[in-house]
Every structure is written in structure tokens, then in C-alpha cells.
One Martini backbone bead per residue (centre of mass of N, CA, C, O) as a GRO file, in nm:
protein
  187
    1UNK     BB    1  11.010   9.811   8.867
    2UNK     BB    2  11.101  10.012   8.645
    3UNK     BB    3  10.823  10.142   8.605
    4UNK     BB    4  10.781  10.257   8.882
    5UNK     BB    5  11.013  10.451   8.890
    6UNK     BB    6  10.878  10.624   8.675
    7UNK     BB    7  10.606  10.656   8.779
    8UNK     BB    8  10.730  10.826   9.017
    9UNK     BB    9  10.916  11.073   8.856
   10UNK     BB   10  10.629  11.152   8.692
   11UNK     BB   11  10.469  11.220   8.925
   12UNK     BB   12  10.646  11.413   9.071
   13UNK     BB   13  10.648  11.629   8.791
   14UNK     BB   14  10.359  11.657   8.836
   15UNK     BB   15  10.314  11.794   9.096
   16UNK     BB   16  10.544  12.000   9.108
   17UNK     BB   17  10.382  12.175   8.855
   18UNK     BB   18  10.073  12.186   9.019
   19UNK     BB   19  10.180  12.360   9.252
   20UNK     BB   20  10.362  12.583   9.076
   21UNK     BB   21  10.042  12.664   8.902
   22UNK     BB   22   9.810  12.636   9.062
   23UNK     BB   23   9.686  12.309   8.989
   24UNK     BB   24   9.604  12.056   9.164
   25UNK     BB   25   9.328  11.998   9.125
   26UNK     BB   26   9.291  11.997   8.836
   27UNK     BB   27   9.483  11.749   8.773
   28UNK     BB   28   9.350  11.557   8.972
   29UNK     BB   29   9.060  11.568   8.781
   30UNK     BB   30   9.267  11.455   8.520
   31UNK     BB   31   9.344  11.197   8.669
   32UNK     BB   32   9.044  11.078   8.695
   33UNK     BB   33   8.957  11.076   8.404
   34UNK     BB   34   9.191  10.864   8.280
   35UNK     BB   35   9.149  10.640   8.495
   36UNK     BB   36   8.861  10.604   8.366
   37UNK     BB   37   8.910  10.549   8.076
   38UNK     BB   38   9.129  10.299   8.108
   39UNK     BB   39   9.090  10.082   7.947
   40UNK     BB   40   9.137   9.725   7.853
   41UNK     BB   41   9.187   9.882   7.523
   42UNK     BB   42   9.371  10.132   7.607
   43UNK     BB   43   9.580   9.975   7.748
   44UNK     BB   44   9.684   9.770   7.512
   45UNK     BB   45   9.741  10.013   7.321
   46UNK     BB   46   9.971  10.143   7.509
   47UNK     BB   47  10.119   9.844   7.520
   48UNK     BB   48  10.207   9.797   7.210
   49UNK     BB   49  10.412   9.746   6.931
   50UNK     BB   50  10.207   9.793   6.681
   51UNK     BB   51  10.138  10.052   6.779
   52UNK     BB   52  10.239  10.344   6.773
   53UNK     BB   53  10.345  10.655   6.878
   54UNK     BB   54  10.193  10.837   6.725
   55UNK     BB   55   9.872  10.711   6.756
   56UNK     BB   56   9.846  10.702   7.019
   57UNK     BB   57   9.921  11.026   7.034
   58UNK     BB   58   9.631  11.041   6.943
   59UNK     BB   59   9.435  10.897   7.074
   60UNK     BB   60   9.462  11.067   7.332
   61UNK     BB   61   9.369  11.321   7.175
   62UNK     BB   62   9.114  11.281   7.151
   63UNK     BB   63   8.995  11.223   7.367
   64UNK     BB   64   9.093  11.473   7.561
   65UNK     BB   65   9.039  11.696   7.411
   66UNK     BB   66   8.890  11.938   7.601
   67UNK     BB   67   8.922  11.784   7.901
   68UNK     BB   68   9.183  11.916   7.986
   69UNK     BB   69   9.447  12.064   8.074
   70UNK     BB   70   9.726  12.212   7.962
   71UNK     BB   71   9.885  12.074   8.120
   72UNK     BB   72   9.839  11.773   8.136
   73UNK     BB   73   9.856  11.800   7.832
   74UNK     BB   74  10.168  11.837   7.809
   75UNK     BB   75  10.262  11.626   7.967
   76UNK     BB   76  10.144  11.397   7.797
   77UNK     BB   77  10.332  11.469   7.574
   78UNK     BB   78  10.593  11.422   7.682
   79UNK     BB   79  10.544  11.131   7.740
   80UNK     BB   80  10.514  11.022   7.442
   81UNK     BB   81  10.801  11.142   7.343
   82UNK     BB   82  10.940  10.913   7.565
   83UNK     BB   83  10.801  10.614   7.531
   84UNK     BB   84  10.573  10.615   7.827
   85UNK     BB   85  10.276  10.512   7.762
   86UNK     BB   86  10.272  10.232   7.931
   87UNK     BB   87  10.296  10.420   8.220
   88UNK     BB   88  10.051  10.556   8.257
   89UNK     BB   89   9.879  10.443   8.488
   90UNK     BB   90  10.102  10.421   8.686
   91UNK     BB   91  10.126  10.738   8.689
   92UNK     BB   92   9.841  10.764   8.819
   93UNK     BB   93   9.877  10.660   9.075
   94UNK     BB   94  10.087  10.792   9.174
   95UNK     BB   95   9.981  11.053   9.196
   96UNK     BB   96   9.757  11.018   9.388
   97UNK     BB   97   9.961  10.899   9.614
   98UNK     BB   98  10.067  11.170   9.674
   99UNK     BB   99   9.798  11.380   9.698
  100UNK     BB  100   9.718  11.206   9.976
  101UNK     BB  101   9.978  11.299  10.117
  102UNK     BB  102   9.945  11.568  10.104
  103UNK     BB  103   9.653  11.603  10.240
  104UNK     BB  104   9.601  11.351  10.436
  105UNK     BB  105   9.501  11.107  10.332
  106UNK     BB  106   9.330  10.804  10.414
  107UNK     BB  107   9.300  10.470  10.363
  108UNK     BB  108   9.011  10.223  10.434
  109UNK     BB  109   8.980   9.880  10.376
  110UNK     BB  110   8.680   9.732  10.440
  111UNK     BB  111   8.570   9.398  10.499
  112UNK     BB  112   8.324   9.175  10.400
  113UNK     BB  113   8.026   8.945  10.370
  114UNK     BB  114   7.847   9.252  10.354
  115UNK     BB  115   7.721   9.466  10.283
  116UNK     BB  116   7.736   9.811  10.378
  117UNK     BB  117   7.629  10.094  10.512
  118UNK     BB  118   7.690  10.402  10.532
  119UNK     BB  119   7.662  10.457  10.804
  120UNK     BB  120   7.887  10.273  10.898
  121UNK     BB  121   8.121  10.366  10.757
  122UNK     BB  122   8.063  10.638  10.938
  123UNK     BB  123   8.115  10.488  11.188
  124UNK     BB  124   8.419  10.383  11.134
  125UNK     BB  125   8.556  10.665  11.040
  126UNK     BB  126   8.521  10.766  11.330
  127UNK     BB  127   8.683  10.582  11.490
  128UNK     BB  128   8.944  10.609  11.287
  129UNK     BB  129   9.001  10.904  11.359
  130UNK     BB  130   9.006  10.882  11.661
  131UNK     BB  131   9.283  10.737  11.630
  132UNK     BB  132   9.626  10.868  11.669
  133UNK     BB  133   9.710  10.760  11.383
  134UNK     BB  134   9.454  10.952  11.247
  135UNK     BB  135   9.410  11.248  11.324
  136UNK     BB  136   9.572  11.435  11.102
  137UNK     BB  137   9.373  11.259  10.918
  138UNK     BB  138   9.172  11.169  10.631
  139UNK     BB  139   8.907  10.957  10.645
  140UNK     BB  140   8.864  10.682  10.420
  141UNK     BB  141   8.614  10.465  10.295
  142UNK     BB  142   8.666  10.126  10.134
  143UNK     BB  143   8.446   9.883  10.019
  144UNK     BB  144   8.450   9.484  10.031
  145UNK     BB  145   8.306   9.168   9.950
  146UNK     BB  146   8.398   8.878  10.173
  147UNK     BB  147   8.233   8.607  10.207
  148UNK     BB  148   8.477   8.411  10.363
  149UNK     BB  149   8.488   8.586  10.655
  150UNK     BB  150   8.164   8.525  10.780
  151UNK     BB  151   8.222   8.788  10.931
  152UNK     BB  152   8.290   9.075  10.996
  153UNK     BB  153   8.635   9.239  10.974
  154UNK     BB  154   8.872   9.424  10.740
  155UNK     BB  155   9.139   9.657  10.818
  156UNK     BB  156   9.297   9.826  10.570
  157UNK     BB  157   9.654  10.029  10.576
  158UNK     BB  158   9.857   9.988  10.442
  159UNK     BB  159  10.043   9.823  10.760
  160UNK     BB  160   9.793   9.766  10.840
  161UNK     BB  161   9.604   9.493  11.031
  162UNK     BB  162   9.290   9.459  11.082
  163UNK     BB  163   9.122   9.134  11.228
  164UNK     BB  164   8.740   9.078  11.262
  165UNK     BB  165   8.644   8.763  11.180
  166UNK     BB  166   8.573   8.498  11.190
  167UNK     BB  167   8.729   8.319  11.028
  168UNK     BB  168   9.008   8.405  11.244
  169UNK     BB  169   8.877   8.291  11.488
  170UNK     BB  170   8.859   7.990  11.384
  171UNK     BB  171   9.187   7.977  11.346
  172UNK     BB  172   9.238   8.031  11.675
  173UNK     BB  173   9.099   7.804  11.766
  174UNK     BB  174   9.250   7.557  11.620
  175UNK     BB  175   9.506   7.625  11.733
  176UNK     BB  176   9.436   7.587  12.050
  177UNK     BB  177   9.318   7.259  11.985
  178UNK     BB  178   9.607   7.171  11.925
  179UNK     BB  179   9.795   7.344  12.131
  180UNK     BB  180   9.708   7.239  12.398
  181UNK     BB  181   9.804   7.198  12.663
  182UNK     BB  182   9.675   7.058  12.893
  183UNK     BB  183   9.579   6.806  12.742
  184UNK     BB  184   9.906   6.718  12.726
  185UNK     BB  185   9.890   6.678  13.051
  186UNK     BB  186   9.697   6.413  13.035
  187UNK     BB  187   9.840   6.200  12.877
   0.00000   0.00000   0.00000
């Protein structure tokens, strides 16, 4: 939990200097490649505590050197400064999660048995745009498949959750047939 404000408060300094300098798109585009880098080797090596601070601090510069913008590179040198390296990622994430919110993104995750067609999501991205709970934001679909749910969709967004699944279905009809009132009153 203390991870997480401190990288509420480290991504609200970073979008908050990245509006003030005019420079939000670029600053989104370099908090895009440090997630994309982000391996779980490079990951173990920032949350180490048998690597120093200095070396962290090293490895970091190495890999971005002149491939960030000067803010950004700023800004991540006072994180290593400050021996906030640990909580790296998510800083990145929590950046992504505010600008999103800047910009009025919406995701919606729908999960499927089955890949789908671009077709389809953006068949239903227009479908979720027009429904007036997001009429005002831009609706992005993310898709992943779990065979479990063995047809229709899952639509998950931060608190909403349509499911429209067979698997669902399946599981409110056996609690029917459990429940069933009629069949108790022939006993």
C-alpha cells in the first residue's frame, strides 16, 4: 500500500511538470518505452538491495540515455536520488492511469473464449461509446481470451462488469433448478 502512494504522488509530480512544460505527449511517449523495457530482469535488478543506488542509477542511464526527453530524464534521476527505484513500475503506471483520465480513455477489457476479429471490437467499442455512461470519454477495447467462460464476452471497466458469458449463464440456471420455488410447492 505505501508503494502505491508514493507512486500516486511521484506520477501526479511527473504529469503535473510534464503539463506545466508543455510536454505531456512526449513525457506519455517516454513513460511508454521505460513500461516496454521494464523486463523482470531489469525489474529483480531495481528492487535488489545487493545493487546499490549508484549502479541502479547507472543501468537506468545506460539503457534511456538519449532516448527520453530531458524532463523525463530529470525527473528519474531525482527518483533514483530519493532510493525510489523499487517502486519504478509503478510510477509508470500510475502516470498511464492519470493520463488517461487527463485525456477522458476509457478502457474496457473484454474477454472472450475465442480471439475476435478487429472487426468485432470495434464493433463493440462503438457500441460502449454510444452508451451514455461514455459518451464523453474514448472508448479503447482490450481483449484477452479465457477459454473458461466457453462463449459470449466479458466486459470489465474499473467498476462495471457485464458479463454476458455462457459460463454465467450456465451457473444462473443450475441455481434455478436448485432454487426452483414451483418444483417445492409439489413436494
Amino acid at each position: 500500500m505505501r508503494n502505491k502512494l508514493i507512486a500516486q504522488r511521484y506520477s501526479k509530480a511527473l504529469i503535473d511538470l510534464a503539463i506545466q512544460n508543455n510536454q505531456l505527449e512526449q513525457v506519455k511517449a517516454d513513460i511508454d518505452l521505460i513500461r516496454s523495457s521494464l523486463t523482470p530482469e531489469l525489474r529483480m535488478t531495481m528492487a535488489s538491495s545487493v545493487v546499490s543506488g549508484s549502479k541502479k542509477t547507472d543501468i537506468f542511464r545506460a539503457i534511456f540515455k538519449g532516448r527520453l526527453t530531458q524532463l523525463t530524464f530529470s525527473f528519474f534521476d531525482l527518483v533514483f536520488s530519493k532510493r525510489r527505484e523499487l517502486v519504478l513500475p509503478e510510477i509508470a503506471d500510475e502516470f498511464i492511469e492519470k493520463y488517461r483520465q487527463i485525456k477522458g480513455i476509457e478502457i474496457i477489457e473484454i474477454t472472450t473464449a475465442v480471439e475476435i476479429s478487429d472487426e468485432i471490437k470495434e464493433n463493440l467499442r462503438h457500441r460502449f461509446q454510444n452508451l451514455p455512461r461514455f459518451k464523453s470519454k474514448k472508448v479503447e477495447i482490450r481483449s484477452k481470451v479465457d477459454e473458461t467462460i466457453l462463449g459470449g464476452f466479458v466486459a470489465k471497466s474499473h467498476d462495471i462488469l457485464f458479463d454476458a458469458s455462457i459460463k454465467n449463464d450456465l451457473v444462473f440456471i443450475g441455481r434455478q433448478f436448485l432454487e426452483n420455488l414451483y418444483v417445492q410447492k409439489i413436494r
